[in-house]
N, C-alpha and C positions, 0 to 999 in steps of 0.2 A: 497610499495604496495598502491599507492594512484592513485588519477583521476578516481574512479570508477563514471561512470554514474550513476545517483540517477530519480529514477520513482515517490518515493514515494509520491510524491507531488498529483499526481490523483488519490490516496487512497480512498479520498470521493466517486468522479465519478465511480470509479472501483465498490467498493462496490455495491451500488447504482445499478447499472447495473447488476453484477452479481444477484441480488436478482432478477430480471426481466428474468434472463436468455440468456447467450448471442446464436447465430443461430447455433455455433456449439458444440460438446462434447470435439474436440480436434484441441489447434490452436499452431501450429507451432509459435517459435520466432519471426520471419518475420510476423507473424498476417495471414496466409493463413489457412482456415482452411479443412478440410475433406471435406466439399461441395464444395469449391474451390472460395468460398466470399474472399476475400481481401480489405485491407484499401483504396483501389483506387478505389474501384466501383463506379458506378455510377447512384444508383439507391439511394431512396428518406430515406433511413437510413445509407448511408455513413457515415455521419456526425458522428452519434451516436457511429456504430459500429467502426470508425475508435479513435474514444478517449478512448474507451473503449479497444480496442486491445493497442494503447498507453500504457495504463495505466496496462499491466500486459505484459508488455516487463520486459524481465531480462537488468542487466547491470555488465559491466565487466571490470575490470583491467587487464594484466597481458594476458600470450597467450596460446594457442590450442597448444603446443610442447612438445615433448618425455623431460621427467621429468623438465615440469614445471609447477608453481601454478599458479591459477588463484583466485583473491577472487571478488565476486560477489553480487549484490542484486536480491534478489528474488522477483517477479510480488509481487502487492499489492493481501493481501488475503490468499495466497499462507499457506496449513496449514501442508504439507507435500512436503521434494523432496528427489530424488532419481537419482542417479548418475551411469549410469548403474546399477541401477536395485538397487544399494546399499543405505541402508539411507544417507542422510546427514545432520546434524542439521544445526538448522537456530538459528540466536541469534534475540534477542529481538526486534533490528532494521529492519532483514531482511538480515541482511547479510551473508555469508556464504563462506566456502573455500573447493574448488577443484581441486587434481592433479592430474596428469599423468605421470606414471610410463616410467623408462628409454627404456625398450621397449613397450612401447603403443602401439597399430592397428591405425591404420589409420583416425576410426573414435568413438565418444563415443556422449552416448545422457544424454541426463539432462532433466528431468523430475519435472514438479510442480504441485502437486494438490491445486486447491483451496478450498476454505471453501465450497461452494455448488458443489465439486463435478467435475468441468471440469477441465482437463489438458490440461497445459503451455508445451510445447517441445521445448528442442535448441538441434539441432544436431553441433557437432564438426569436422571438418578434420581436424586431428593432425597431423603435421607438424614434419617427419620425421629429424632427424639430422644425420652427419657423424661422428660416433666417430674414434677417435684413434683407429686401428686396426693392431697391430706388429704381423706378423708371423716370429717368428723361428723356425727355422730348425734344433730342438731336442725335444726329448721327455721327457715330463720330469719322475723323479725316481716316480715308485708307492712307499708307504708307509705306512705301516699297521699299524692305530694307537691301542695304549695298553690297555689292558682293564682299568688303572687306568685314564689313560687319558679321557676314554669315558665317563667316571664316571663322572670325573670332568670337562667337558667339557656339561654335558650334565644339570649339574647343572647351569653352568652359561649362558646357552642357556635360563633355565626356566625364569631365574633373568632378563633374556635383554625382553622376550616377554612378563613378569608381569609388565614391567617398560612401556611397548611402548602398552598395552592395560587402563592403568591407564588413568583414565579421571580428567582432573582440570578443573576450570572455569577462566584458566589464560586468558587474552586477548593479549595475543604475540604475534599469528596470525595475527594478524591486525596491525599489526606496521611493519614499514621498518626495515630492518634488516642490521646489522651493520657488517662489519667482525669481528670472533674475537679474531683476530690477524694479524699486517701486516707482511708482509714477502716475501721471495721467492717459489711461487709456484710451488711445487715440484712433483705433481698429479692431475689429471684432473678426475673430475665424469668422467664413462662412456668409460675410457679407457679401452682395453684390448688387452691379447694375443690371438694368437694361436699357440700352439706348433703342429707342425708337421699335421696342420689340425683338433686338439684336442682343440675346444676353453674351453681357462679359465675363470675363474669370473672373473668379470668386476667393475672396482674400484670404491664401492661403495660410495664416499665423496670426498672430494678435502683437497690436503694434504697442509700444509705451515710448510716452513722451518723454524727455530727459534732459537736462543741458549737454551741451557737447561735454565729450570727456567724462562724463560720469563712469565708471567702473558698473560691469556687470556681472554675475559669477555663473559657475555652473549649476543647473538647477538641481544635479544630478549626478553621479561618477558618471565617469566615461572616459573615453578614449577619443583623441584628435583625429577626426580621418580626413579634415582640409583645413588649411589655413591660407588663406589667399597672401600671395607676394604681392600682388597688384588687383587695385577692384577689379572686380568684374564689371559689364556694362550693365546690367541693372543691378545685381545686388549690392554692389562697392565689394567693401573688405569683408570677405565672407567666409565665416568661422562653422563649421561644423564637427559635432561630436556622437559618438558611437556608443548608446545605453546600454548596448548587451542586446540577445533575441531580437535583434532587426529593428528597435525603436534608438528610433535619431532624431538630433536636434539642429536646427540651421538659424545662425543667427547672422541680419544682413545688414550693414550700412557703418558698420563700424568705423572711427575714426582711428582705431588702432588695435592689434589682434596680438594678445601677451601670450600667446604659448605657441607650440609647432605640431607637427602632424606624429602618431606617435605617440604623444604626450601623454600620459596619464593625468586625469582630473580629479577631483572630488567635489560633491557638494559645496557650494558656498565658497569655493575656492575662483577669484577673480580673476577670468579669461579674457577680456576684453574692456576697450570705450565705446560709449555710444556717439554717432557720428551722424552724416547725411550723406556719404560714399553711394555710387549707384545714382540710381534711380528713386530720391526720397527729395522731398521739397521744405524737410526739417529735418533737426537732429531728434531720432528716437530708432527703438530698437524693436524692429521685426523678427519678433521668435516664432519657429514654424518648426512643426514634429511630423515624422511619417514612422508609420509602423510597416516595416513592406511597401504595399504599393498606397496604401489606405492612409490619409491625410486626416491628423486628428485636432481635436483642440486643444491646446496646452491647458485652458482653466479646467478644464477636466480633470488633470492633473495633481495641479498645484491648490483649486478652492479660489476663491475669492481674493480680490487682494487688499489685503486688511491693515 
């Protein structure tokens, strides 16, 4: 997650101008605003207004595509933003991290108020992908799960949403992300069937194959916000960690989970074995990331596994 363009260098100028007031309420990315002034004019405040649009451009790493992140700097000033319509915190520098769930629309906006009041707009076109799509030609069995099962199933549904609403001040986010585990990739984010025209869920993380007990680390810092005492019913031993700004990591099937809830992580630092706990019919390691509510792909992340 590097090479993000940096603005903040006409922080002074931005200011400065803002307290003057710039000509419009609401200026587009591109610096075009609602009157339809642009940084090309040609009339005797060009100059002005076009350093001053400069200087409250966003800037961005990373792309507009069905689950992936982007992390970003925010216009100088900027005292609030919002991501369709949703907060998004901003850290101390101006930086900030946004994604886009596996099925996103087509298009989402990004929104920055500055300190006096005018909004910054980026619109997005997101970049459709072709997932894996198997149709077989059967249906599958219904199945009536038990009341014990609901029971206990509904308790550890609470434990994964208190874990993935938990906020830290880790700075994981912001770091390139490592795989963690080499192996044979045995699952693709974003695959799915369809029985019989009946689509199923769509595979939420990317699976790697491993022997039992191999050690996998953190891709990432962060912070423990669960560490299963007992598997769960589908995911087994299930370890999750907290990257900072709302992006988390959930790793499922573990034969054994070496830190606790809490915990402070670092990159590369060895959290777990891989296992077949759960619902897995081999030993390998299901990694799966949500930014918020929006389910991403970890090779987005990490690149290729090399």
């Amino acid at each position: 997650m590097r090479g993000i363009r940096k603005f903040h260098g006409a922080a002074t100028l931005a200011c400065a101008l803002m307290l003057a007031g710039p000509a419009s309420a609401v200026i587009d990315e591109t610096g075009t605003s609602e009157t339809g002034t642009s940084e090309t004019g040609t009339d005797s405040s060009t100059a002005t207004d076009s350093a001053f649009r400069q200087a409250i451009k966003f800037g961005f790493s990373g792309d507009a595509i069905q689950g992936g992140v982007m992390l970003g700097d925010a216009p100088a000033g900027t005292s609030k933003l919002t991501f369709d319509g949703q907060p998004v915190p901003i850290d101390q520098d101006g930086k900030f991290l946004i994604a886009f769930n596996r099925d996103a629309g087509q298009a989402a906006q990004l929104v920055a108020t500055l300190e006096n009041g005018e909004k910054v707009k980026k619109f997005f076109s997101v970049a459709p992908r072709k997932w894996k799509i198997e149709h077989v030609a059967i249906n599958r069995r219904g199945r009536t799960a038990s009341a014990a099962f609901k029971a206990r199933r509904s308790g550890e549904l609470a434990q994964i949403n208190a874990a993935r609403t938990t906020v830290s001040e880790s700075k994981g986010w912001r770091q390139t992300f490592v795989w963690p585990v080499k192996g044979r990739i045995s699952g693709m984010f974003g695959n799915q069937r369809v029985y019989n025209g009946s689509p199923g869920s769509y595979h939420s993380g990317i699976d790697i194959a491993a022997p039992r007990g191999t050690y996998y680390v953190a891709p990432a810092d962060g912070v423990v916000t669960l560490a299963a005492t007992s598997p769960f019913s589908l995911e087994g031993n299930l370890l999750m960690i907290d990257h900072g700004m709302g992006l988390n990591s959930a790793f499922l099937h573990s034969s054994a989970i070496l830190v606790k809830p809490g915990q402070v992580v670092k990159r590369g630092e060895p959290i777990g074995r891989i296992g077949a706990t759960g619902s897995a019919t081999g030993p390998h390691l299901h990694w799966s990331m949500k930014w918020n509510r929006a389910r991403i792909d970890p090779i987005l992340l990490t690149g290729p596994m090399s």
